[in-house]
N, C-alpha and C positions, 0 to 999 in steps of 0.2 A: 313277474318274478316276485314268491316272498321270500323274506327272509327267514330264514330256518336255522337255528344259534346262529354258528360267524356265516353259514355258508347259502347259497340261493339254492332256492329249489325249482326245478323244474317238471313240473307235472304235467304228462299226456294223458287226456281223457278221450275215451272211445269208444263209443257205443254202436253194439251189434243188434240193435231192437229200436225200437221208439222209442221216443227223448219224454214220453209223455208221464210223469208222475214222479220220475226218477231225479235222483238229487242233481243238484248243479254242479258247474266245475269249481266252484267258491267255496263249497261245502266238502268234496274232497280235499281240496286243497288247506282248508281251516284242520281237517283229521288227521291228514299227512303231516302236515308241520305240526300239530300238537306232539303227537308221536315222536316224529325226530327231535323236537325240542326237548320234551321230557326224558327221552333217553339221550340227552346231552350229544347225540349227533352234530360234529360239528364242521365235516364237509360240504362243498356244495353235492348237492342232489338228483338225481335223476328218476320216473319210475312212471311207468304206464299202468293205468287202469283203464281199463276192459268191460263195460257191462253187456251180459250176453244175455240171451236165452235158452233155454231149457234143453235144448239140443246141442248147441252150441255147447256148452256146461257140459253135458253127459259126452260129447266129442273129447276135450279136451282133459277130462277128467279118466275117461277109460285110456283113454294115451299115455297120460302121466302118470297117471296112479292107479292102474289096473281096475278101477272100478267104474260098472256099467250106468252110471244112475250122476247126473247133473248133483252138485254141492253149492254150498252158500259163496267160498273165494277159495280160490288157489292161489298159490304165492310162488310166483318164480325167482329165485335169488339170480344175480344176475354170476356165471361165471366168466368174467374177461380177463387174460393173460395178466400181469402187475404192470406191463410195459404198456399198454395201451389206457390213458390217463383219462377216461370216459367217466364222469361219476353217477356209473348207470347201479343202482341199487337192484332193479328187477323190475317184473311187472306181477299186479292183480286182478285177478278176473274175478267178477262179481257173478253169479247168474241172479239174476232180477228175477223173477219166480221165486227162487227156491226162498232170495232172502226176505220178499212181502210174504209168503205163507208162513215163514218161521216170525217175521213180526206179527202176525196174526195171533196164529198158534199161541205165542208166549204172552201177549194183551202188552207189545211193546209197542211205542211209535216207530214208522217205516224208519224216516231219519237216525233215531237213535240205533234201529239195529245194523244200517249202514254205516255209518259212528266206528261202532262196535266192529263191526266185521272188518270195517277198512282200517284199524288199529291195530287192529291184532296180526293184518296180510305183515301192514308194515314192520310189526316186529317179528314175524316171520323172517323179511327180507335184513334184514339185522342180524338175523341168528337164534331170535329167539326160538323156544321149542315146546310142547307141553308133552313129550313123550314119556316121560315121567313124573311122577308124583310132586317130586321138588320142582323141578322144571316149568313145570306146570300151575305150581303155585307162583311161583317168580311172574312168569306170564300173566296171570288170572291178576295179581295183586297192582301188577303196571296198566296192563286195561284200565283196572278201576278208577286209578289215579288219575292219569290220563281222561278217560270218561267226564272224573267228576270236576276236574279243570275245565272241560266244555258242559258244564251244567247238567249233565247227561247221569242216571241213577244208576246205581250197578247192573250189569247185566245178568249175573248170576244170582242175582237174591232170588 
C-alpha cells in the first residue's frame, strides 16, 4: 500500500500478454500516485490496470467506443451507487502494441510514454476531459506538471 495525500492506494495490475518488456507494478504504482497526489486527491484509492493486446484493445474498444481498431488506454470511471463506500476510481487498459509503436513513432522512451498514458487514464478517472479546447488545455498542462515531477520531459513538445 502507498500512500497517496491522506489516503492508501490500492492498485491491481493485470496483464493480458507477456510480462516481458512491459513496465512493473512499482512503476505504475509511482504514476498513479503522482497523479492523485498532484491533483490533491485525498481519499483512499482503488483502480485496475489492464495491459492487453492488440485484439484485446480492438475488443474492448469497439464495445466502448464504437470504434474497430485497438487505442493506446481507455479509462473506465468507476459508476457505484454513493451508498456502497468502495473507493473504486475505475479501471485502465493499456494495449502494449499500440503504446510501444507510438513510443517508437514519436523517438520517446517506452517508460516515459507509459508515464504519460497512465496519467492522463488517471485523470480521466477524476473527471478530467480534453473535449474541448479549454479542457483540454487544463489536462495537457497537469500531464506536464505531473510528468516533469517524475523527471519525465513533456510529451507534447
Amino acid at each position: 500500500m502507498t500512500p497517496v495525500a491522506s489516503g492508501p492506494l490500492h492498485l491491481h495490475l493485470s496483464y493480458g500478454l507477456p510480462r516481458r518488456g512491459l513496465p512493473a507494478a512499482a512503476s505504475f504504482r509511482r504514476w498513479v500516485t503522482a497523479a492523485l497526489a498532484t491533483t490533491a486527491f485525498r481519499n483512499p484509492a482503488e483502480l485496475c490496470v489492464r495491459l492487453v493486446d492488440s485484439e484485446e484493445g480492438r475488443t474492448l474498444n469497439a464495445r466502448f467506443c464504437g470504434k474497430n481498431h485497438p487505442t493506446n488506454v481507455l479509462s473506465f470511471p468507476a459508476e457505484l451507487p454513493a451508498v456502497i463506500p468502495i473507493p473504486l476510481l475505475g479501471d485502465l487498459v493499456l494495449c502494449a502494441p499500440v503504446v510501444a509503436r507510438e513510443a517508437s513513432a514519436q523517438g520517446k522512451p517506452l517508460p516515459h510514454h507509459y508515464a504519460h498514458l497512465s496519467i492522463h487514464g488517471v485523470l480521466h478517472l477524476l473527471g478530467y476531459d480534453h473535449l474541448q479546447s479549454a479542457s483540454a488545455e487544463r489536462m495537457e498542462t497537469l500531464e506536464r506538471h505531473i510528468l516533469a515531477g517524475l523527471g519525465i520531459p513533456d510529451p507534447y513538445a
